[in-house]
C-alpha positions in Angstrom: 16.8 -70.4 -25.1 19.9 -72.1 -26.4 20.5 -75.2 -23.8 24.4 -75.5 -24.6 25.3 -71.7 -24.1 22.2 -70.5 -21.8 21.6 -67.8 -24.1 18.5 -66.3 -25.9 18.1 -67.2 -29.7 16.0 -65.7 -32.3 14.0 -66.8 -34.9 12.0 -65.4 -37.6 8.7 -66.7 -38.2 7.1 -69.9 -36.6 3.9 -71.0 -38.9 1.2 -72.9 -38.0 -1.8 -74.9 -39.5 -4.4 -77.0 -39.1 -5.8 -79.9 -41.2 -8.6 -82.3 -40.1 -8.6 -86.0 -39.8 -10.3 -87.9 -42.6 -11.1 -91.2 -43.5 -13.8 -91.9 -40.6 -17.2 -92.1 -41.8 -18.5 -89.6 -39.4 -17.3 -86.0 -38.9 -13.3 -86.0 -36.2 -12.8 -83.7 -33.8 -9.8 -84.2 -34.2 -6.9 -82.6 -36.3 -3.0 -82.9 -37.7 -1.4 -79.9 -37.1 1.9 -78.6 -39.2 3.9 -76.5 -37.3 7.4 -74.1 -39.2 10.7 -73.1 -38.0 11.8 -70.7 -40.6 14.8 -68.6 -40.7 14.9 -65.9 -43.6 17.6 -64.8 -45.3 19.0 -62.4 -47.7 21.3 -62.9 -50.3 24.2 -60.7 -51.1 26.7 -62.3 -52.7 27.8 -65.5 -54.2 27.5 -68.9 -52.1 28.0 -72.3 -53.1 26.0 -75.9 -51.7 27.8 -79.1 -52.5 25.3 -81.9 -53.2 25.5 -85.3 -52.6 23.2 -88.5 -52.3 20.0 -88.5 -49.9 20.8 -90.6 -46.7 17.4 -92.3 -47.7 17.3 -94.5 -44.7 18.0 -91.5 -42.1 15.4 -89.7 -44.1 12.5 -92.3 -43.7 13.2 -92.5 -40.1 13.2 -88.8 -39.9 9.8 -89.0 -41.5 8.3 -91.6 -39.8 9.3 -90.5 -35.9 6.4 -89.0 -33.9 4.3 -88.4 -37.1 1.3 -91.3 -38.4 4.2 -92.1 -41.2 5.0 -95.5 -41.1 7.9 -97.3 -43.1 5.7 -99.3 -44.5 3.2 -97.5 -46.2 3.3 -96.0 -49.6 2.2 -92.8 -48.9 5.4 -92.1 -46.8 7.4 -92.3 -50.0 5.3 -89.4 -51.3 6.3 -87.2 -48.2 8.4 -84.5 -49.8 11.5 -85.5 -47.9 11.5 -88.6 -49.5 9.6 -88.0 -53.1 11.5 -85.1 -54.3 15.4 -84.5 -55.2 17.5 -87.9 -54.1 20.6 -85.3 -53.7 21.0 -82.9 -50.9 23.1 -80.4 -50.4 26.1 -81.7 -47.6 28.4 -78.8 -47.2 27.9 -74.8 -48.0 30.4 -71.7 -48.6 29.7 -67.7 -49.2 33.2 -66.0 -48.5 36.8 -67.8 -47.7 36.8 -64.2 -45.4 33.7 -65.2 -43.1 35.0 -67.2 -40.2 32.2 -70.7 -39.9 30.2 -69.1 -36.9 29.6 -66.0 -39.2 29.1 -67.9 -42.3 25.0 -66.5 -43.0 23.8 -69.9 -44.1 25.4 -71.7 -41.0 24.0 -68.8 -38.9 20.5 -69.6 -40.9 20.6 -73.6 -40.0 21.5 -72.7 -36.4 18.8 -70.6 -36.0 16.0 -72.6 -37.7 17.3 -75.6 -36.0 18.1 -74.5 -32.1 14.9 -72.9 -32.7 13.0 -76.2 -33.6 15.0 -78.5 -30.8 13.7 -76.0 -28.2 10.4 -75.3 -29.3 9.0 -78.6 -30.5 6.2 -80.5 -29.2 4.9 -76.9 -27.0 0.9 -76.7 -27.3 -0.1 -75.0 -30.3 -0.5 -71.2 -30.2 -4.2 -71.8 -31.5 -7.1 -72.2 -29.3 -10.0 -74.7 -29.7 -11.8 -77.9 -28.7 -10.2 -79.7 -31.5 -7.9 -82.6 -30.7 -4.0 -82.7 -32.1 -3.2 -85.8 -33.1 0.3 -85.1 -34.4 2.5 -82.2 -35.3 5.0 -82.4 -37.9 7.6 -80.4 -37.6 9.6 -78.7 -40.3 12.8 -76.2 -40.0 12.7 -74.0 -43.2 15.1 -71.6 -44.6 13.5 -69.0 -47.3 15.9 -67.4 -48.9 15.0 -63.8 -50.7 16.8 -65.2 -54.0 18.4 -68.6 -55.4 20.4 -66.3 -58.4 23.7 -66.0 -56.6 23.6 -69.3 -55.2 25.3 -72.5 -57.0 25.5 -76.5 -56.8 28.9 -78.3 -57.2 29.2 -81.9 -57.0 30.7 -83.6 -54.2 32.7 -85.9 -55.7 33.3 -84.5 -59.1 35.6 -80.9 -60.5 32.6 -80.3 -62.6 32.1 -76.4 -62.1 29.4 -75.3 -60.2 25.9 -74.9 -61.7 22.9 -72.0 -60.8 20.3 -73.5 -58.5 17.0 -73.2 -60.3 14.4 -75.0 -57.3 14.0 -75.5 -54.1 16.3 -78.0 -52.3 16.9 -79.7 -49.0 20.5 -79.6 -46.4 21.1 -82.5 -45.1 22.8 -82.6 -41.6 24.1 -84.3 -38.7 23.0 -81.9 -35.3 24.5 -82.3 -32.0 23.1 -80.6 -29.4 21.8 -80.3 -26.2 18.2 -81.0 -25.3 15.8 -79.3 -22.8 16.4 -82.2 -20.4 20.4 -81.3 -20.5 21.2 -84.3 -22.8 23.5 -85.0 -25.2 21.9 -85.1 -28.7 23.5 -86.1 -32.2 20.2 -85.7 -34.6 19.4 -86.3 -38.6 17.9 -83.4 -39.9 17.0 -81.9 -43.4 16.6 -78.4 -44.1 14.2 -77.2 -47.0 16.1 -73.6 -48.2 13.3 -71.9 -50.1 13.3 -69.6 -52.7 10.9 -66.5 -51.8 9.4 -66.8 -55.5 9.3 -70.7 -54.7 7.3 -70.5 -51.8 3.8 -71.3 -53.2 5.6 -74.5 -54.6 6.9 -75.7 -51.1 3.6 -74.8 -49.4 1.9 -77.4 -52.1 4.6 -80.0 -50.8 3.6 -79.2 -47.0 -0.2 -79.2 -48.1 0.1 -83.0 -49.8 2.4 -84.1 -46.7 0.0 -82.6 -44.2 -2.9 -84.3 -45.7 -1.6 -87.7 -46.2 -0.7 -87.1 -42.7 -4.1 -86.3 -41.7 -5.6 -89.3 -43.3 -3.0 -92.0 -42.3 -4.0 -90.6 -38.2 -7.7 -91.9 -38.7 
């Protein structure tokens, strides 16, 4: 339910996994869940992203809220947000026609992320005796195909290059929360190529993990 317009929203797929604790010397009962908000979308016709540099500092705290992550510990440097690309993609176009509300990739942010601000933090669809120790949370948008879609930079007339891997939006969210609050949020998007998706699931795998071991 979107808060600010008291409306229904939909979105795609919502993934979820488990991984165990590690690093006791006896067996946990208890787990690190990773939970998806992912928006899919096709791609028919030519869009742009303009990159920029990684608001690194936003990005650490955005790793390191509600997760075992801390700011000073190496492996949060390896979480993906932080270990791959230090550009981002800040602002996005498909056709001068679309008005911004009907723009598909701003649709596609929307979704994934009014879909993560409402849902985040629920119990996890699974049932077991396990105990959650955290649940990182991640909005995702898969894209069916990366070949119409380019990177310009945001500061220079260079002309716009293909897009050749995976990449992250970086964005500032206002909304409002399920308590009726006002909320201006750091966020970053992963857009993910459907061909690409093996390679991000590695990236949630490593992240997860670390996760799992840094909540012993």
């Amino acid at each position: 339910m979107d808060q600010s317009q008291a409306k229904a929203r939909e979105i795609d797929l919502i993934a979820e996994k488990r991984w165990p604790v590690t690093g006791n010397l006896r067996p946990s009962s208890t787990d690190v869940a990773v939970r998806l908000f992912i928006e899919c979308k096709f791609v028919p016709s030519h869009s742009v992203f303009w990159f920029a540099e990684k608001d690194t500092s936003a990005a650490k705290e955005l790793v390191c809220n509600n997760t075992p992550f801390r700011k000073d510990n190496t492996y949060t440097d390896k979480h993906h947000y932080l270990s791959q690309s230090h550009r981002v993609a800040k602002l996005f176009a498909s056709s001068a026609s679309k008005a911004t509300e009907n723009e598909p990739f701003y649709k596609a942010l929307n979704q994934a992320l009014n879909g993560m601000v409402s849902l985040r933090g629920q119990p996890l669809s699974t049932s077991t005796t396990r105990n959650v120790k955290s649940v990182p949370e991640f909005p995702v948008v898969v894209c069916s195909s990366f070949s119409m879609i380019y990177a310009a930079d945001f500061y220079s007339e260079k002309a716009p290059e293909p897009i050749t891997d995976n990449f992250q939006l970086e964005v500032q969210y206002a909304y409002i929360d399920k308590r009726g609050a006002q909320r201006d949020d750091y966020f970053l998007l992963d857009f993910v190529e459907f061909d690409r998706l093996s390679n991000f699931m590695e990236a949630i795998e490593e992240d997860a993990k670390a996760a799992a071991f840094l909540a012993h």
